[in-house]
FIDRENVEX-223304 format. One line per 2 residues: number of its first residue (from 1); for each residue z, y, x of N, C-alpha, C. Coordinates in pm, 1 decimal. Each point is the difference from the previous one (the first is absolute). Layout:
REM FIDRENVEX-223304
NUM) Z Y X Z Y X Z Y X | ...
END
This chain:
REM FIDRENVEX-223304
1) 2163.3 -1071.3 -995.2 -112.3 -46.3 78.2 -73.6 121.1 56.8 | -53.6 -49.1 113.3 -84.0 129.1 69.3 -139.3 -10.2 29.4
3) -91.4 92.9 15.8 -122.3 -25.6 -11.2 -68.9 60.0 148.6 | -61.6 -43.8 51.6 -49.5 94.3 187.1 -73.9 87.0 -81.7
5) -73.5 -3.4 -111.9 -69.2 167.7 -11.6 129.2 132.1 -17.8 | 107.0 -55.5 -41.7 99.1 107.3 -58.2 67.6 7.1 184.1
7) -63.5 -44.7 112.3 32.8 89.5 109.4 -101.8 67.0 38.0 | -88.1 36.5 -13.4 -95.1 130.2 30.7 -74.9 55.3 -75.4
9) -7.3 173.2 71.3 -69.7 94.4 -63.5 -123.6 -45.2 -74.2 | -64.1 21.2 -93.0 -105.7 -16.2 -83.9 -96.7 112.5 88.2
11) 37.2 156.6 59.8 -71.1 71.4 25.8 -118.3 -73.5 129.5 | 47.7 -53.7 84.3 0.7 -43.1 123.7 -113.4 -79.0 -23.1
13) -113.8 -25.3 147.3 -90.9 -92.8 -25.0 105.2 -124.0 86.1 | 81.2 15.6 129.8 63.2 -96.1 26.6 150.1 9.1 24.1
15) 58.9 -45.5 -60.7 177.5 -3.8 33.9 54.9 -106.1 15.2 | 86.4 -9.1 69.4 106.6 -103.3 69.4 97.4 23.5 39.8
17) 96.6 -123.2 -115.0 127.8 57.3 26.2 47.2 -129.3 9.3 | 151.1 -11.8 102.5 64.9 -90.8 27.6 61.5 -64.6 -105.6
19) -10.0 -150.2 -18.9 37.3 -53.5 -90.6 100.5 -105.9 -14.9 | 11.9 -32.9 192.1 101.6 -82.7 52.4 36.2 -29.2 115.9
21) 132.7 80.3 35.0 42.2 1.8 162.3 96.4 -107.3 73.5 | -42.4 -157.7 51.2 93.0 -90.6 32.1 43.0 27.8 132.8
23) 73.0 -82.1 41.6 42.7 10.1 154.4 -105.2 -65.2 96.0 | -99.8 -61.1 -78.2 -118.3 -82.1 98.2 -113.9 80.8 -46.4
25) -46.3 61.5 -94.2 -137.8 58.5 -40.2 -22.8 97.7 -140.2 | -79.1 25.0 -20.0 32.3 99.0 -90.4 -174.1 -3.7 -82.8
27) 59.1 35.5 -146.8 -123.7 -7.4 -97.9 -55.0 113.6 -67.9 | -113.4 45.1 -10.9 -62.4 131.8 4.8 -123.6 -36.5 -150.1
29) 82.5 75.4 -112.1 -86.7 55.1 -107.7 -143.3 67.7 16.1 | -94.5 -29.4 40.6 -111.6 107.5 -9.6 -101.1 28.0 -110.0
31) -19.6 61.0 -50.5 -95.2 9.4 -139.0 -131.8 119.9 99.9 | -98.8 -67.9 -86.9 -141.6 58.7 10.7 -77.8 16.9 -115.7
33) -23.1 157.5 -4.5 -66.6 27.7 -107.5 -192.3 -52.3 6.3 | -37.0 -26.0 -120.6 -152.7 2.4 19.8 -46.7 60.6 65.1
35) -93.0 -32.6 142.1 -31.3 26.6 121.5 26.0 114.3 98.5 | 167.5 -5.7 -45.3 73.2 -13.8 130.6 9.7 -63.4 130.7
37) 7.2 40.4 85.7 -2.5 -21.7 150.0 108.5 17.3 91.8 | 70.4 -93.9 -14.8 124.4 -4.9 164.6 -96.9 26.4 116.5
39) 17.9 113.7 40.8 -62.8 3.7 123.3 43.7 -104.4 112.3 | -96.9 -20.6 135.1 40.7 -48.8 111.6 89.1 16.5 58.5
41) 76.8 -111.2 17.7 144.7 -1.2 94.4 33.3 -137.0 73.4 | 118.1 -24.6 17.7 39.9 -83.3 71.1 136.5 -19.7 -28.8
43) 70.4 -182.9 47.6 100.6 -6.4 -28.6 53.5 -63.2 118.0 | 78.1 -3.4 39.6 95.2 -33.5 142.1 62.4 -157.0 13.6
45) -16.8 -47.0 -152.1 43.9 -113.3 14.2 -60.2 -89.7 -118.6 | -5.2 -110.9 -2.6 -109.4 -97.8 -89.1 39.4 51.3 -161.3
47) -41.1 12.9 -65.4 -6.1 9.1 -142.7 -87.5 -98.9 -88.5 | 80.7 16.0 -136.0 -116.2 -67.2 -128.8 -31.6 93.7 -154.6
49) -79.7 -4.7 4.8 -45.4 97.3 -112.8 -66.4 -61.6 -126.8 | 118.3 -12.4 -98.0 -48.0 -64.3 -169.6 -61.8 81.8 -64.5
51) -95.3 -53.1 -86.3 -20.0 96.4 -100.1 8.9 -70.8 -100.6 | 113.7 118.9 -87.3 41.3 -73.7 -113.4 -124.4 72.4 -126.1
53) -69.2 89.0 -19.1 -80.6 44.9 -110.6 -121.1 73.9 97.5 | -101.4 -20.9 -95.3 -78.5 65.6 72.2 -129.7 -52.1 59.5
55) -29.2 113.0 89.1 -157.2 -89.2 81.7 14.4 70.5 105.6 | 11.4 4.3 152.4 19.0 45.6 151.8 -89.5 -76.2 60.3
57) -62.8 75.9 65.8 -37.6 -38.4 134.7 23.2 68.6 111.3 | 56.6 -130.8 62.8 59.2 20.4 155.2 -73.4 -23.1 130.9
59) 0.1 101.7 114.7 -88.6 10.9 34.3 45.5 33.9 171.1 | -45.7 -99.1 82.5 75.1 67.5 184.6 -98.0 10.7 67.1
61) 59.0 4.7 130.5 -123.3 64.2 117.4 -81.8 -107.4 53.8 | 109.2 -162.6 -43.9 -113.3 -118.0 27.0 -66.1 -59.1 -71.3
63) -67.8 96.5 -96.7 -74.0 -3.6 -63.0 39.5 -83.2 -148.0 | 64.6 -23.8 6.5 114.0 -71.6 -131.5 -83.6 79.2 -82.9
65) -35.1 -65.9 -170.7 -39.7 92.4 -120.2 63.0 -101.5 -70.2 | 121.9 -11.5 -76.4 89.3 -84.7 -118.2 -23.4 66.1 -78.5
67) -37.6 -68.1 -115.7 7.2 91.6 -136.9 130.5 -64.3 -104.0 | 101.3 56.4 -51.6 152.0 -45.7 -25.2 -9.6 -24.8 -154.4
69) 29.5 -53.9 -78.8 0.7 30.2 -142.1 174.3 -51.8 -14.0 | 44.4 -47.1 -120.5 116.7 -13.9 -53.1 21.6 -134.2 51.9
71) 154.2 -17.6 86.8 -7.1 -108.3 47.7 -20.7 -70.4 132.8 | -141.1 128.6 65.2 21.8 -5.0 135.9 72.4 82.7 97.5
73) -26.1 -74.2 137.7 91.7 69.8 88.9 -67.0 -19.5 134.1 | 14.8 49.7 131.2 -41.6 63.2 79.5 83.2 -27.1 142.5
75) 4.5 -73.0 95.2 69.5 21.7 154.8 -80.2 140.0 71.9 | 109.6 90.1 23.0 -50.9 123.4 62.9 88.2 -104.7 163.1
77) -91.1 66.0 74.8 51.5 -31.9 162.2 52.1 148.4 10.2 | 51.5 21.2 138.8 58.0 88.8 43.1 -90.2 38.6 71.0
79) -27.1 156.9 35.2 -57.2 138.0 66.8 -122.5 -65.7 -19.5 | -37.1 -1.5 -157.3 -158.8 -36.0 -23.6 -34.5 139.6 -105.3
81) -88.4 61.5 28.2 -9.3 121.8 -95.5 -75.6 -59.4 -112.7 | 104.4 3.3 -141.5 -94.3 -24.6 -79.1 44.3 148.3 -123.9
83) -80.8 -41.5 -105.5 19.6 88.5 -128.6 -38.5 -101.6 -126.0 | 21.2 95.0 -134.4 2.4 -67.2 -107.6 -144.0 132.7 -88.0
85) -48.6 -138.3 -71.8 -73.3 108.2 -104.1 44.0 -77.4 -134.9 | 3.0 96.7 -132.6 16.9 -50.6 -100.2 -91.0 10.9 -123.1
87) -80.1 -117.9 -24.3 -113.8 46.1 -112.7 64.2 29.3 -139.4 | 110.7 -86.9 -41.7 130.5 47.8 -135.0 118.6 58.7 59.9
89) 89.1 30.7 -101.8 156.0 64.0 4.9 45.3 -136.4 46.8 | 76.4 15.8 129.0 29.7 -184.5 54.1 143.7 49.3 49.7
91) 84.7 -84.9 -31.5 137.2 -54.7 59.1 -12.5 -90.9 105.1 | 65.9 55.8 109.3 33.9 -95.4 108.1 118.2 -26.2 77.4
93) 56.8 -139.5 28.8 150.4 32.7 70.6 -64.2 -20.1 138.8 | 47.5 67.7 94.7 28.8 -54.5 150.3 134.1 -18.8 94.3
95) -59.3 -135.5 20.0 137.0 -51.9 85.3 30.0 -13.7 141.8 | 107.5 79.9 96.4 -27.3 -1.7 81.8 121.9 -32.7 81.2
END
């Protein structure tokens, strides 16, 4: 059995690593340390963002403020700048 913390660095406030590459979309490990910050970016095509542990808040330019706990999840639109803040150590998959 495998665990998403045993794919990233402990040093790191944010890492992400690929966790699943299909022929239609692909799934993205991200861990966030206690108030850690994915900076602002953007994604090219619609995404969804779980959070499996943890506490995130997600946050875009239209003014979106989600706050995520265990369980929730998130429609990112495309070329919307958003970012992540993390008040705990939080696991998240994204699907895209």
């Amino acid at each position: 059995m495998k665990n998403l913390i045993e794919l990233h660095n402990a040093d790191k406030e944010v890492s992400a690593q690929s966790l699943f590459k299909g022929e239609l979309g692909t799934a993205t490990a991200i861990q966030l340390e206690r108030n850690g910050t994915l900076k602002e970016h953007i994604t090219k095509t619609r995404a969804l963002l779980i959070c499996v542990s943890g506490f995130v808040t997600y946050e875009d330019e239209n003014e979106q403020k989600i706050q995520l706990e265990q369980g929730d999840y998130v429609n990112i639109a495309p070329n919307v700048k958003h970012w992540l803040y993390a008040s705990a150590k939080s696991q998240l998959i994204l699907l895209k």
